[in-house]
C-alpha positions in Angstrom: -26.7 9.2 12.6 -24.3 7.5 10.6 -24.0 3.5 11.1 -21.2 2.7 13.1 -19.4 -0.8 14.2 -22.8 -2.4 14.5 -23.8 -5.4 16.4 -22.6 -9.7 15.6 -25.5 -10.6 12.6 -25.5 -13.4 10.4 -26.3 -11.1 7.4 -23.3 -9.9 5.4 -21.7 -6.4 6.6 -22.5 -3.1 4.1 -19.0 -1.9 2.5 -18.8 1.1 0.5 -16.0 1.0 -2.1 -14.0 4.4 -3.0 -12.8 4.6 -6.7 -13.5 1.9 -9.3 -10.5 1.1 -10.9 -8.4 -2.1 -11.8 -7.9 -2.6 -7.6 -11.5 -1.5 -7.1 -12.8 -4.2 -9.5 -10.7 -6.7 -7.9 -11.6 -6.6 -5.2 -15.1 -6.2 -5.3 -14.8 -9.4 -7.7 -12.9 -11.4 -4.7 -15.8 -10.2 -1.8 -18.3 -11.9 -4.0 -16.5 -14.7 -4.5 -15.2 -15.8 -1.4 -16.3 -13.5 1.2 -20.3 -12.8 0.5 -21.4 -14.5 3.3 -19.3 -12.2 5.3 -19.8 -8.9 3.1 -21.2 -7.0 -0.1 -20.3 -4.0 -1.5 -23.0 -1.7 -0.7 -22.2 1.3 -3.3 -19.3 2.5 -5.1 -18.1 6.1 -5.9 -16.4 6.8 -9.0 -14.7 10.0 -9.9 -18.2 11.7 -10.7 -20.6 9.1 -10.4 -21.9 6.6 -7.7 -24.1 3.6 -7.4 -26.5 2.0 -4.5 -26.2 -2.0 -4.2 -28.2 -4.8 -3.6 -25.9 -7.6 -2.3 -27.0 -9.8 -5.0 -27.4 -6.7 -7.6 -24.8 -6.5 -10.8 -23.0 -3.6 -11.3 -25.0 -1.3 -14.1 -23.8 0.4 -17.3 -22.2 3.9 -15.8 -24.9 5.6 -17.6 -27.1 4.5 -14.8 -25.1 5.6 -12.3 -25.9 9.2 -10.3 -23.9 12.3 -9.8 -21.6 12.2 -6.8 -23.2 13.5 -3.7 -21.4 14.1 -0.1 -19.6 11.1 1.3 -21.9 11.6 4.4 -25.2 11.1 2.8 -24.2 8.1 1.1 -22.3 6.4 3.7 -25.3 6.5 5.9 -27.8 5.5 2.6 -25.4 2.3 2.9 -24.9 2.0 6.2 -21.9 1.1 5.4 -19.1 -0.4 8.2 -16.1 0.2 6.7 -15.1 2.6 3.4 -12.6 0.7 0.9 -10.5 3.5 -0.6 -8.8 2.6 -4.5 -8.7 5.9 -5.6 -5.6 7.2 -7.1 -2.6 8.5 -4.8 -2.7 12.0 -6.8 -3.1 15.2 -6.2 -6.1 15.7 -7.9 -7.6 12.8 -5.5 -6.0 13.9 -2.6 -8.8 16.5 -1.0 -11.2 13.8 -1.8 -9.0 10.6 0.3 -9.0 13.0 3.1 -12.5 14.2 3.3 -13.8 10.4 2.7 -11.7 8.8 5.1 -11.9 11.5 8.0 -15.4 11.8 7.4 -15.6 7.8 7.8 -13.3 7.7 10.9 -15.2 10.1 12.8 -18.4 8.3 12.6 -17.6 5.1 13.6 -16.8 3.3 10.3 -13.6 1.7 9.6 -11.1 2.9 6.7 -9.3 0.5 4.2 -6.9 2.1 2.0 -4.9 1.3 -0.8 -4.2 5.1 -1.7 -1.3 6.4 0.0 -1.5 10.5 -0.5 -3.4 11.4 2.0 -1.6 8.8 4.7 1.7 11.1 3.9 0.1 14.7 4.6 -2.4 13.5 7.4 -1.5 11.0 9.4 -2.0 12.4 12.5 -5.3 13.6 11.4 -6.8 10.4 10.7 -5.1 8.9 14.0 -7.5 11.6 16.0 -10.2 11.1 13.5 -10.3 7.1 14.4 -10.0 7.4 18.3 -12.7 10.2 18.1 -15.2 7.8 15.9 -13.7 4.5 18.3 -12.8 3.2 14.1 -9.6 1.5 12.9 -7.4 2.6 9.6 -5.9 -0.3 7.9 -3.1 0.5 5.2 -1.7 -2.8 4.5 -3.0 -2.1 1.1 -1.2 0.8 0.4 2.2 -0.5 1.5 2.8 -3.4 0.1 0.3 -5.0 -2.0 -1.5 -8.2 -0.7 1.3 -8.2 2.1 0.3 -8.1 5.8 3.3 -5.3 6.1 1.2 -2.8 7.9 0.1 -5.4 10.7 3.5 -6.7 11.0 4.8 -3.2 11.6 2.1 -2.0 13.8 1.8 -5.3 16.1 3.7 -8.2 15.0 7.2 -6.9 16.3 6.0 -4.5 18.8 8.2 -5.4 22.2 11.0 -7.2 20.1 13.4 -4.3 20.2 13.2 -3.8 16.3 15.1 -0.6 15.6 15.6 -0.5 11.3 13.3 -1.7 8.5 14.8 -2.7 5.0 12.9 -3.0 1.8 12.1 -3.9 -1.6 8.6 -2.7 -2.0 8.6 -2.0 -5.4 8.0 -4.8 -8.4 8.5 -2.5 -11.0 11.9 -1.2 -10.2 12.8 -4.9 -9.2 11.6 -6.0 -12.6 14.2 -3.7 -14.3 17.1 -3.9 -12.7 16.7 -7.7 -13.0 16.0 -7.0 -16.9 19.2 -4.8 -17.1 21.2 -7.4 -15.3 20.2 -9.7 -18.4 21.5 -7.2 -20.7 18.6 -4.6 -21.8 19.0 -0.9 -21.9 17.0 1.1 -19.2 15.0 2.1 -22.3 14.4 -1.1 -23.5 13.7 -2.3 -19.8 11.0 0.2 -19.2 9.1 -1.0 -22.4 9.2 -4.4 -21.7 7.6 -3.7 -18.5 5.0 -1.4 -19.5 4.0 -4.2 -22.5 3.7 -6.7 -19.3 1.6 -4.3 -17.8 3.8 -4.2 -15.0 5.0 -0.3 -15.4 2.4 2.6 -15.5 2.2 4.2 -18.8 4.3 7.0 -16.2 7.0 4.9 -14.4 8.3 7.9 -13.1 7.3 7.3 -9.2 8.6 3.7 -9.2 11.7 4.2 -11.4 12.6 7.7 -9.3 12.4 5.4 -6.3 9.2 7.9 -4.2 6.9 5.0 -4.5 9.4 2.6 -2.7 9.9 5.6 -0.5 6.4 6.1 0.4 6.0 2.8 1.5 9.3 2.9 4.4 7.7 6.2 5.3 4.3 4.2 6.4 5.8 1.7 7.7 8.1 3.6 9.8 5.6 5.5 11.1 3.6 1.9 12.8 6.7 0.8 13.8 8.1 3.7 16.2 5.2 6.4 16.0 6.8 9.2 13.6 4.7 11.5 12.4 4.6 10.2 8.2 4.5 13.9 7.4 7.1 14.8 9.0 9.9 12.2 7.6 12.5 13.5 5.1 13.6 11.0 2.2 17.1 10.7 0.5 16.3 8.5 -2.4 18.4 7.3 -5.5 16.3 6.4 -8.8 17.3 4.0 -11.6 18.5 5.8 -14.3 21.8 6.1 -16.3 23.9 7.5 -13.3 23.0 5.6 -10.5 23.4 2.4 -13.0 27.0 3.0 -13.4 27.2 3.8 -10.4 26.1 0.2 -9.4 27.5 -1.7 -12.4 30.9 -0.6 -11.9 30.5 -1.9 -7.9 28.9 -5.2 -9.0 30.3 -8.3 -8.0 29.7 -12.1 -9.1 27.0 -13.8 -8.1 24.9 -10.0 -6.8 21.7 -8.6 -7.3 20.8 -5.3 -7.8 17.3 -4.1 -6.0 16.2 -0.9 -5.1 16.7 -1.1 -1.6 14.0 1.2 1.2 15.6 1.7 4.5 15.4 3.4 7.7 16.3 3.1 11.0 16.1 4.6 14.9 19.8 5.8 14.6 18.5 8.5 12.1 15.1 9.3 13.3 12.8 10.3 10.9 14.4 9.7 7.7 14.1 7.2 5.0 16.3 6.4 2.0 16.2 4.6 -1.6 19.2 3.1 -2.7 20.2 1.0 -5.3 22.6 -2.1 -4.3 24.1 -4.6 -5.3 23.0 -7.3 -2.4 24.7 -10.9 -1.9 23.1 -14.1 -1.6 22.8 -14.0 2.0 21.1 -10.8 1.9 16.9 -11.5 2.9 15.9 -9.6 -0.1 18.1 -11.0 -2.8 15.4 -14.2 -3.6 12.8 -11.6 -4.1 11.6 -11.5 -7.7 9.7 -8.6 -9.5 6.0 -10.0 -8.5 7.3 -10.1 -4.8 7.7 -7.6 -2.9 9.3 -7.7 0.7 10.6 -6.4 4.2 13.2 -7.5 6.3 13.1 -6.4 10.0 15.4 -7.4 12.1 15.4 -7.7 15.9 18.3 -8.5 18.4 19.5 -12.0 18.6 17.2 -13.9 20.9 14.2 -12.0 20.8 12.7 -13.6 17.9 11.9 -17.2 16.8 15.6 -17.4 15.2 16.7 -14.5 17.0 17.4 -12.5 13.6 14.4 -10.9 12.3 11.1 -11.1 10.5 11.4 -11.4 6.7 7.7 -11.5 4.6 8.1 -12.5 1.0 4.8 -13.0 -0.4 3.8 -15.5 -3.6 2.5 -13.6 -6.9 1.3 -10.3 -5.7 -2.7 -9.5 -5.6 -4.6 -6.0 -5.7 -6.0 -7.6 -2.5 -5.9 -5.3 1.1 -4.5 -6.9 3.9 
């Protein structure tokens, strides 16, 4: 049987983590530095390959590693209590995120994601799949970087009558509307970003505005209980059009942000807009290494009876 929750030790707690990129070696870096009295990182899966850990143990040369072998097997070689998922949010990933993290779920052992595909197509899947194991999904990771956004949503304003969500929870697009607002071409925008290593070699998801989109649809879904799959998205992207568009409506003083919104008065749905936001606006301070969501609740219901705004410092590949 597989390991589940376990009992209070004092020895660290078995993790297995799900992909090994960038993220992946982030935060396996950040567990061993600040959090190995706590946990270690018990195996990792590649995209064909895995490895079995000591808690102590460095990583070896991916020569050493073994073929892949069913996510079953090796989570209970690990007894592992929770399954870190940094795989890609593809399609060639996707089967994969769903048969790891149900898999997980059903046995007891808690799921921490930073991909987002299979959250989108199966949410109510892995809802079932963690109340029949008695296991938790945590996606703060996939929603807005090192952000608690997920936790907010999902319990922070639960009973305060919150009833729309607006966001910027995407860097890059931030990052190139700001650099356009200075003067650059799209073109030359995109480059600089990319040479920053702030753009994927393929902007296309952040700059078409389904990244940002994603994110609301997540978000949306802890704070009222839609269905993810289920939500349809309207969503503007930054190119040539939509700039003039924009350009022509800016005003002194504006920003211009790629702005994620939805609401209760147009149950499940979700838009991307660009918009040019004032001052006053919660998300006009927000800079392309924040990211941020503004919920607001009625007047009187919260500490300043307006709303909860989360701008973060200098995002991390960290999950909340």
């Amino acid at each position: 049987m597989l390991a589940g929750n376990g009992s209070p030790t004092s020895q660290p707690l078995p993790l297995v983590l799900s992909g090994f990129g960038p993220v992946a070696q982030e935060f396996l870096a950040r567990i061993r530095a600040t959090h190995s009295q706590d946990f270690f990182v018990a195996g990792i899966r590649g995209h064909q390959d895995q490895i079995l850990l000591d808690p102590d143990s460095a990583v070896p040369a991916r020569p050493l590693w073994t073929p892949l072998t069913p996510i079953t097997g090796f989570l209970s070689a690990t007894g592992a209590v929770a399954l870190i998922q940094a795989t890609p949010s593809s399609s060639g990933a996707h089967p994969r995120a769903v048969e790891e993290s149900l898999t997980a779920l059903r046995h007891g052992i808690h799921v921490v994601t930073a991909t987002k595909s299979h959250l989108l197509t199966h949410w109510q899947e892995l809802a079932a799949a963690a109340q029949e194991g008695g296991s938790r999904i945590r996606i703060s990771g996939a929603t807005c970087a090192a952000l608690p956004a997920a936790d907010l949503a999902r319990l922070g304003v639960q009973g305060l009558g919150c009833e729309s969500l607006r966001a910027c929870p995407n860097g890059t697009s931030t990052f190139v509307l700001d650099r356009i607002s200075a003067g650059s071409s799209l073109v030359e925008a995109i480059a600089e970003a990319q040479r920053l290593g702030i753009a994927e070699a393929d902007p296309s998801a952040d700059l078409s505005g389904s990244d940002a989109a994603t994110k609301a649809r997540l978000l949306a879904g802890l704070l009222w209980g839609w269905d993810v799959s289920q939500i349809r998205v309207e969503q503007e992207g930054i190119d040539d059009d939509s700039l003039r568009r924009v350009t022509a409506e800016l005003g002194a003083g504006q920003r211009l942000r790629a702005v994620a919104t939805a609401s209760l008065k147009q149950r499940l749905h979700v838009s991307v807009r660009i918009e040019a936001l004032e001052p006053s606006d919660p998300l006009f301070h927000l800079s392309w290494t924040r990211e941020g969501h503004h919920l607001p609740v009625p007047r009187g219901r919260g500490h300043h009876g307006s709303g909860r705004t989360i701008k973060p410092g200098r995002r991390r590949p960290v999950h909340g």
